[in-house]
N, C-alpha and C positions, 0 to 999 in steps of 0.2 A: 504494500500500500504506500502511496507519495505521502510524504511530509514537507511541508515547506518550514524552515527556520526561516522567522525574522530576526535580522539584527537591531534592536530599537538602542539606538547610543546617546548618549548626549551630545547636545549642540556645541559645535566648540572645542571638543576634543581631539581631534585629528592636529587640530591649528595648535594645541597645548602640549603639544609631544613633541619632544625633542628627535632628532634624525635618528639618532641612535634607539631610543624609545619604539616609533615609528618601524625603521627597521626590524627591530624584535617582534613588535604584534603584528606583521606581515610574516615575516617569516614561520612564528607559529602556528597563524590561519593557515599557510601555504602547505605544512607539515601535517596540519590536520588532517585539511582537503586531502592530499596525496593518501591518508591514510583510509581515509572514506576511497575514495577511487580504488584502491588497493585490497576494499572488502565488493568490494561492486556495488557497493551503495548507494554514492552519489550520483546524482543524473545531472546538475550545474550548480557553479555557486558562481558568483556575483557584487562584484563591491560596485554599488550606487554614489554618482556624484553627492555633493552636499543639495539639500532639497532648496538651498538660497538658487540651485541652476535649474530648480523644475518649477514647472506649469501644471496648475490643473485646469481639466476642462470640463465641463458642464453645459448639460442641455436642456434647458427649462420654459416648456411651451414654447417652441421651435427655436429659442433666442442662444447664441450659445456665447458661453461667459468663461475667457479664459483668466486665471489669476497665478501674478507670479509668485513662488517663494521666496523668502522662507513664510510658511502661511504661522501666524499668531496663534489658531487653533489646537497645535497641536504642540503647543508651550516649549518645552526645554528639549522635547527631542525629538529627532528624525529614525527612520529605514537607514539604516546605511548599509547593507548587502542581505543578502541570501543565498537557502541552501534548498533545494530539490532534493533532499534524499528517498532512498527506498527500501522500508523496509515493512518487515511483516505487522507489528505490534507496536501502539503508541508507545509502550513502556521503553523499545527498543529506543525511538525517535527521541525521549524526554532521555532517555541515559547519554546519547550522542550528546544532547544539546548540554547536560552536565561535565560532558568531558570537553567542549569546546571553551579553546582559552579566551574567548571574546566574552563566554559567561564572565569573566572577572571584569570586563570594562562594562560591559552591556550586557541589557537584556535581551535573552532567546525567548522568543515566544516561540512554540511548538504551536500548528496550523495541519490537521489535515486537509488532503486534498481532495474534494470531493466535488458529489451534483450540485448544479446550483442550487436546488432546494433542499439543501442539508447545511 
């Protein structure tokens, strides 16, 4: 069964890392991923710009209303990547997302993937 991990991080963080800092939480995500591919789990992972470079768009009685980032709504933090894995059992999905070193900056939300009406 798909799972999707979000990364929900804080705003600002990436900019408060030092290169060396930086470097290390790349590298670890990288070592992750490699180890998910390595179990045949992963189907994609994904680091997203800052949401200050995204757009949302909306279509409200045919009018459509684009608005830029970073949006005020969604307060202190953004999406900053994901993970497509696959495995059999959420408990499977929620143990990965406990071993992923991004748990110690950010939060994994665990997301099956499912019908639209589920």
């Amino acid at each position: 069964m798909g799972y999707l991990l979000l990364f929900v991080e804080p705003r600002g963080l990436r900019a408060s890392r030092t290169p060396a800092e930086s470097r290390a939480a790349n590298d670890g995500m990288r070592d992750f991923a490699e180890g998910l591919v390595a179990r045949g789990i992963l189907v994609t992972a994904q680091m997203l710009s800052s949401d200050s470079r995204a757009t949302r768009v909306q279509v409200r009685d045919g009018e459509v209303v684009h608005a830029a980032g970073p949006f005020p709504d969604s307060q202190q933090e953004m999406i900053g990547a994901l993970m497509h894995i696959d495995v059999a059992t959420e408990s499977e999905a929620l143990a990965i997302a406990e071993q992923c070193p991004a748990a110690r900056w950010a939060t994994v939300e665990v997301r099956p993937i499912g019908a639209l009406d589920s």
